[in-house]
C-alpha positions in Angstrom: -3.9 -2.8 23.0 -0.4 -4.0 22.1 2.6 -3.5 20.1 4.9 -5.4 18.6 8.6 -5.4 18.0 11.3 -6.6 15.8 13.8 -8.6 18.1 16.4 -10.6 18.1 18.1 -13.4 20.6 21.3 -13.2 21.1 22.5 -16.9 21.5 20.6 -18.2 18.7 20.7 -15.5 16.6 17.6 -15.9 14.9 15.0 -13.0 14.6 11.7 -12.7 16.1 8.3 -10.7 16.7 7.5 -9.5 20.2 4.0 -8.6 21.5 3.6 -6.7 24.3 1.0 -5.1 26.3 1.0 -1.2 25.5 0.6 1.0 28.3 0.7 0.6 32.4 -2.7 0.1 33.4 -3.1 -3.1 30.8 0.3 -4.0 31.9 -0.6 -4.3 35.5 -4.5 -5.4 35.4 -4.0 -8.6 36.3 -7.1 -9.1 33.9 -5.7 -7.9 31.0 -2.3 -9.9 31.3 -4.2 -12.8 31.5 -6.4 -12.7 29.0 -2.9 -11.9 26.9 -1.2 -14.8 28.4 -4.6 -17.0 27.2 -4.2 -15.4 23.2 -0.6 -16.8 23.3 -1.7 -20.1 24.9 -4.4 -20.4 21.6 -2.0 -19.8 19.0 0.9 -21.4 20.5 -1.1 -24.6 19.8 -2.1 -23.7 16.2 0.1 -24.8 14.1 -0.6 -24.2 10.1 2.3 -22.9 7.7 -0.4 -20.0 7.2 -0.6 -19.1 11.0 2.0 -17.0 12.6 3.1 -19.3 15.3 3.4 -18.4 19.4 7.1 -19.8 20.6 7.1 -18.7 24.2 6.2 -15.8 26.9 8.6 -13.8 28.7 7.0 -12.2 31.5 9.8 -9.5 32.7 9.7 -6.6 32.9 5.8 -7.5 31.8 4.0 -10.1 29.5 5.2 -10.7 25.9 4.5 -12.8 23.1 7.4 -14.4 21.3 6.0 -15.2 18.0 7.3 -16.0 14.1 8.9 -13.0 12.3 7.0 -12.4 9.0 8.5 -10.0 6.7 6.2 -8.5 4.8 3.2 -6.1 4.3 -0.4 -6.6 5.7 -3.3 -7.3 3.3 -4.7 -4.0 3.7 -1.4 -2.2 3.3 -0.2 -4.1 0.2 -3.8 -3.7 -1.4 -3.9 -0.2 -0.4 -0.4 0.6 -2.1 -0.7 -1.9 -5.2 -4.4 -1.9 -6.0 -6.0 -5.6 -6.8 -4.3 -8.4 -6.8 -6.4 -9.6 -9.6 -8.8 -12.5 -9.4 -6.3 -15.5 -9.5 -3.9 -13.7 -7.0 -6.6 -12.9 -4.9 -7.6 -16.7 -5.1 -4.4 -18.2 -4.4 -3.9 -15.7 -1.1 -7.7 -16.4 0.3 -7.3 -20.7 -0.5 -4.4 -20.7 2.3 -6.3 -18.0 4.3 -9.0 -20.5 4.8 -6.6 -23.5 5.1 -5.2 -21.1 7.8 -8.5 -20.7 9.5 -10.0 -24.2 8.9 -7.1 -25.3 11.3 -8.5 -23.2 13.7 -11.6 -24.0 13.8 -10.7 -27.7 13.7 -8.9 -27.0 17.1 -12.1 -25.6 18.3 -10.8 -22.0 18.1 -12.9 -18.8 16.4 -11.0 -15.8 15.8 -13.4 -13.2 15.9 -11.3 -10.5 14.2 -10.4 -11.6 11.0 -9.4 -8.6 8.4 -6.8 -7.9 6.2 -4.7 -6.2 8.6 -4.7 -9.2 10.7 -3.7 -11.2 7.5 0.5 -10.8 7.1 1.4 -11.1 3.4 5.2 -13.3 3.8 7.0 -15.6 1.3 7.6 -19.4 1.4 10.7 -20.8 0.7 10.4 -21.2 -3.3 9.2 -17.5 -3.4 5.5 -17.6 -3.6 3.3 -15.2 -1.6 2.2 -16.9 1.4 -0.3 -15.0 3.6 -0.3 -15.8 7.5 -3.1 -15.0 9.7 -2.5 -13.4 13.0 -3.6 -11.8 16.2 -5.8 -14.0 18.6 -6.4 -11.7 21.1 -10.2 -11.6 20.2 -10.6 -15.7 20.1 -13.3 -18.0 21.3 -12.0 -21.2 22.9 -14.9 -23.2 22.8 -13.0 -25.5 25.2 -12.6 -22.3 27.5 -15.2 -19.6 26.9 -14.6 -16.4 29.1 -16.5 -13.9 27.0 -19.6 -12.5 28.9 -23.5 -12.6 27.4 -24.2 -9.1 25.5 -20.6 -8.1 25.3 -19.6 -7.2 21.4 -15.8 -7.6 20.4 -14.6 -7.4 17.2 -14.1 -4.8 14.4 -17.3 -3.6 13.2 -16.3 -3.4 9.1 -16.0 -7.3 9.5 -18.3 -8.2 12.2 -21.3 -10.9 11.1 -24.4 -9.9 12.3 -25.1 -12.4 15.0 -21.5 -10.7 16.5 -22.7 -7.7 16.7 -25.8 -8.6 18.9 -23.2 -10.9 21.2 -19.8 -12.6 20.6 -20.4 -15.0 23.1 -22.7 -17.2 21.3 -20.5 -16.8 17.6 -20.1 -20.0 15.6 -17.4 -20.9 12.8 -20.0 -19.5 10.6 -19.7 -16.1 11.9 -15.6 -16.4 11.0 -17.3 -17.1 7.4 -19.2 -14.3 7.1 -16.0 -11.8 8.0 -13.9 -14.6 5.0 -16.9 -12.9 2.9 -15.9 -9.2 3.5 -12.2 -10.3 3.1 -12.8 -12.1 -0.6 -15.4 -8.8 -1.4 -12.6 -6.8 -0.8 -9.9 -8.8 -2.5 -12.2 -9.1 -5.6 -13.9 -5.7 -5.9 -11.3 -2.9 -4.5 -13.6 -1.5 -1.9 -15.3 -2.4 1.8 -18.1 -4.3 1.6 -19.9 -2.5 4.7 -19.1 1.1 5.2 -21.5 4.4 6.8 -20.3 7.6 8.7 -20.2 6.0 12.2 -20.3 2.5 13.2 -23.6 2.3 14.5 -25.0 2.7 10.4 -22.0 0.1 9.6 -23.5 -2.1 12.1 -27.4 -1.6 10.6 -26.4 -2.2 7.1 -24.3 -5.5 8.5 -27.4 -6.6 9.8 -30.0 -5.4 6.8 -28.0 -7.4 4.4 -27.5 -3.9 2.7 -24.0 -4.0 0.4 -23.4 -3.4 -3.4 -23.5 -6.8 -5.2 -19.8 -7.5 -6.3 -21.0 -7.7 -9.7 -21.9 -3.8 -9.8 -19.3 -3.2 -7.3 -16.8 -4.4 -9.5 -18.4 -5.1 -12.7 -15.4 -7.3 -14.6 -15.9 -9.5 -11.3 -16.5 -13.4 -12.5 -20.3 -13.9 -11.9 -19.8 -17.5 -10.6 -17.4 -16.1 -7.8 -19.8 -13.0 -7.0 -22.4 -15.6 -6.1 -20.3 -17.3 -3.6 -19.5 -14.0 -2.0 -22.9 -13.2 -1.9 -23.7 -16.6 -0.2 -21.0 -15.7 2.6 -22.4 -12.7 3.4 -25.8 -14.4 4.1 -27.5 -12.3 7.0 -28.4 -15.6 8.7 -26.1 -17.9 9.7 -27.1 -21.4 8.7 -27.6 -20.1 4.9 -23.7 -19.5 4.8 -21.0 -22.0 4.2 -20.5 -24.4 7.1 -16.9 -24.3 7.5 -13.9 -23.2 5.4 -13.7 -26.6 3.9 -16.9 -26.3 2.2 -16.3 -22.4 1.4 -12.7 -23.5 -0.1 -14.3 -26.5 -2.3 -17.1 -24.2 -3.7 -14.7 -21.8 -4.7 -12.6 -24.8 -6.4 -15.4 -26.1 -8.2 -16.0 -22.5 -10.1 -12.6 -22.3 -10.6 -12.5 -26.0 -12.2 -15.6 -24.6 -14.1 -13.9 -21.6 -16.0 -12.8 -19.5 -13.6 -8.8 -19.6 -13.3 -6.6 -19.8 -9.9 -3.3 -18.9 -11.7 -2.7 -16.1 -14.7 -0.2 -13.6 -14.8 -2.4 -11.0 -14.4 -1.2 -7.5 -13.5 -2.1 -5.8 -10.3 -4.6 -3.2 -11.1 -4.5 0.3 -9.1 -8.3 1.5 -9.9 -11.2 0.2 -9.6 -14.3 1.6 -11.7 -17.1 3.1 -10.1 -20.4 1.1 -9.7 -22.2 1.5 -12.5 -25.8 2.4 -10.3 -26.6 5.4 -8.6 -28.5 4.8 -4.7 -27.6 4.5 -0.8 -26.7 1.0 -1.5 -24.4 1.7 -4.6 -22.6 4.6 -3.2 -18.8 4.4 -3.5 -17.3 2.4 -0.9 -13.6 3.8 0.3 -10.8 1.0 -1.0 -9.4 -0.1 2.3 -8.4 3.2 4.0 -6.5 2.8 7.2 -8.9 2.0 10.2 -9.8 4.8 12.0 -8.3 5.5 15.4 -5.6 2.5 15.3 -2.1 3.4 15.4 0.1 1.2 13.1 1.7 -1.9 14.1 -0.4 -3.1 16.7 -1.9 -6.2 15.0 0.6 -7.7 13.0 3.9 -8.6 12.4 5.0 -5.6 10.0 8.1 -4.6 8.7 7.3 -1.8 5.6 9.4 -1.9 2.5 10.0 0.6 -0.3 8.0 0.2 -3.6 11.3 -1.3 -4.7 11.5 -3.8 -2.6 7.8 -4.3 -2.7 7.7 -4.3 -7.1 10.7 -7.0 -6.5 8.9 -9.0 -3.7 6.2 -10.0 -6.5 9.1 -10.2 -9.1 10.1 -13.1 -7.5 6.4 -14.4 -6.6 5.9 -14.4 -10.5 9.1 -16.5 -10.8 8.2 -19.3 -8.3 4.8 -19.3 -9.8 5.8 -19.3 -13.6 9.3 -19.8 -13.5 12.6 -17.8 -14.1 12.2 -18.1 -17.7 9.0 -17.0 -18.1 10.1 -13.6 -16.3 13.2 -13.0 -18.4 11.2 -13.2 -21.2 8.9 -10.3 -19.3 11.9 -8.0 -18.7 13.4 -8.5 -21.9 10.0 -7.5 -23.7 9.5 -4.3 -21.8 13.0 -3.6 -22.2 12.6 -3.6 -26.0 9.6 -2.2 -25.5 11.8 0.7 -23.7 13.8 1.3 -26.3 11.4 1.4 -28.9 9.3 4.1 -26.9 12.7 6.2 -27.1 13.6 5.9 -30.5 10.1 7.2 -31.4 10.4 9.9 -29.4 13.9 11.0 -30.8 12.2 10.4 -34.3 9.5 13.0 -33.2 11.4 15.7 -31.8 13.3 15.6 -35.5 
């Protein structure tokens, strides 16, 4: 386990994320520091605007990771404080997750622990939402392998089913499946997987048993549920083969009807599925994880609903242009004032 901080260096006075190890028997198992020292050594080679970068190691008092600063929510957070973000947001966030992840797996790296509060939701520099994947600690090196036969890592919401038998022997394809629960999530609301322990998680992972998007979240596009569904495949080689082909399919339904950009509105419910049944049961919409104390997986800094309501202000005006959101305010502020003269009319 680890934590990370919000730093800052002094001569270049420029501000940073710190990961450390939490807690003295990690800190001095030799093991454990170097299997840290190995997660910074992955990402420090990854380089993708969409990958929170490693910069360097300090190793006093104990290991650390010095890594990018991203300000701003995780996925989970944001979705669990704002609802949706509504099919073309959620489109736009997953492309660059998968550019993110394609780079990975180009350099011969599987993350094994991809979720949405390992996904950090940041701005570029012309104010557009730009999600950055993060924590390695889970990785497969294919150029270094260390993980033992029979030993499962992971997080079992997100885990494919051939990780849950043994995350040695994980392809790319098993990072695909856990992009499927990701997009399921992003699209419907709710977990794809869910049980009362994580021993019935892990069955239903491996029966195939979920709620179809499309009843899940019936408003879903029915060209995008398909491609969920096709993610999710229980066996590996009937899923995409690699983020590039996942990112293209989604392109082509997108060129076919389905749009990437609208200014759609977050939404903060989600209707119940519309069948009745063990498999159509409601799923929770992205709780907390159980047992995990904030701030150990990301880069995090939280803001108030303010700040939050004006972080995608500014989104909408990088995507649509300043205009286009004038316009917007000055419309609800008429619409304001209208809604209070009524109301004084009434109470005449």
């Amino acid at each position: 386990m680890a934590t990370v901080y919000q730093v800052r260096h002094l001569g270049l006075r420029s501000t940073h994320a710190l990961k450390v190890l939490s807690g003295d028997r990690a800190r001095q198992d030799p093991d454990t520091q170097e299997r840290f020292l190995r997660e910074g050594r992955i990402q420090a080679r990854l380089r993708h605007p969409n990958l929170v970068q490693v910069t360097d190691v300090v190793t006093a008092p104990s290991a650390g990771l010095v890594m990018d600063f991203v300000e701003g929510p995780t996925l989970a957070r944001h979705c669990q404080e704002f609802g949706l973000l509504g099919q073309a947001g959620a489109l736009e966030v997953f492309h660059q997750v998968l550019e993110a992840v394609g780079t990975a797996h180009r350099a011969g790296v599987i993350h094994r622990d991809l979720k949405p509060e390992n996904i950090i939701l940041g701005m570029d520099s012309r104010g557009r939402m730009q999600p950055k994947v993060a924590d390695f600690g889970l990785a497969k090196d294919l150029g270094h392998e260390a993980t033992q036969t029979g030993v499962v890592m992971g997080t079992p919401l997100y885990m494919s089913p051939e990780q849950i038998r043994s995350s040695k022997n994980v392809t790319v394809r098993s990072d695909i499946f856990s992009l499927g629960t990701i997009l399921y999530e992003l699209l419907t609301g709710r977990r794809c997987f869910h049980g009362q322990t994580n021993v019935e998680i892990m069955r239903r992972i491996q029966r195939g048993e979920f709620t179809p998007p499309e009843v899940a979240y019936p408003p879903i596009d029915r060209k995008l549920a398909a491609i969920v569904r096709r993610a999710l495949e229980v066996e590996p080689e009937h899923r995409f083969a690699s983020c590039e082909e996942f990112s293209a399919t989604l392109e082509a339904a997108s060129r076919a009807g389905t749009p990437r950009r609208s200014m759609e509105v977050p939404v903060v419910s989600v209707p119940a599925p519309a069948h009745g049944g063990a498999q159509q049961e409601e799923a929770p919409t992205l709780p907390p994880e159980p047992g995990r104390p904030e701030g150990l997986t990301s880069t995090f800094v939280r803001k108030s609903r303010v700040e939050q309501s004006l972080m995608s202000l500014v989104a909408v005006a990088g995507r649509f242009g300043l205009l286009g959101v004038l316009a917007g305010l000055l419309l609800v502020a008429l619409l304001i004032v209208l809604a209070g003269l009524w109301t004084a009319g009434v109470s005449k």
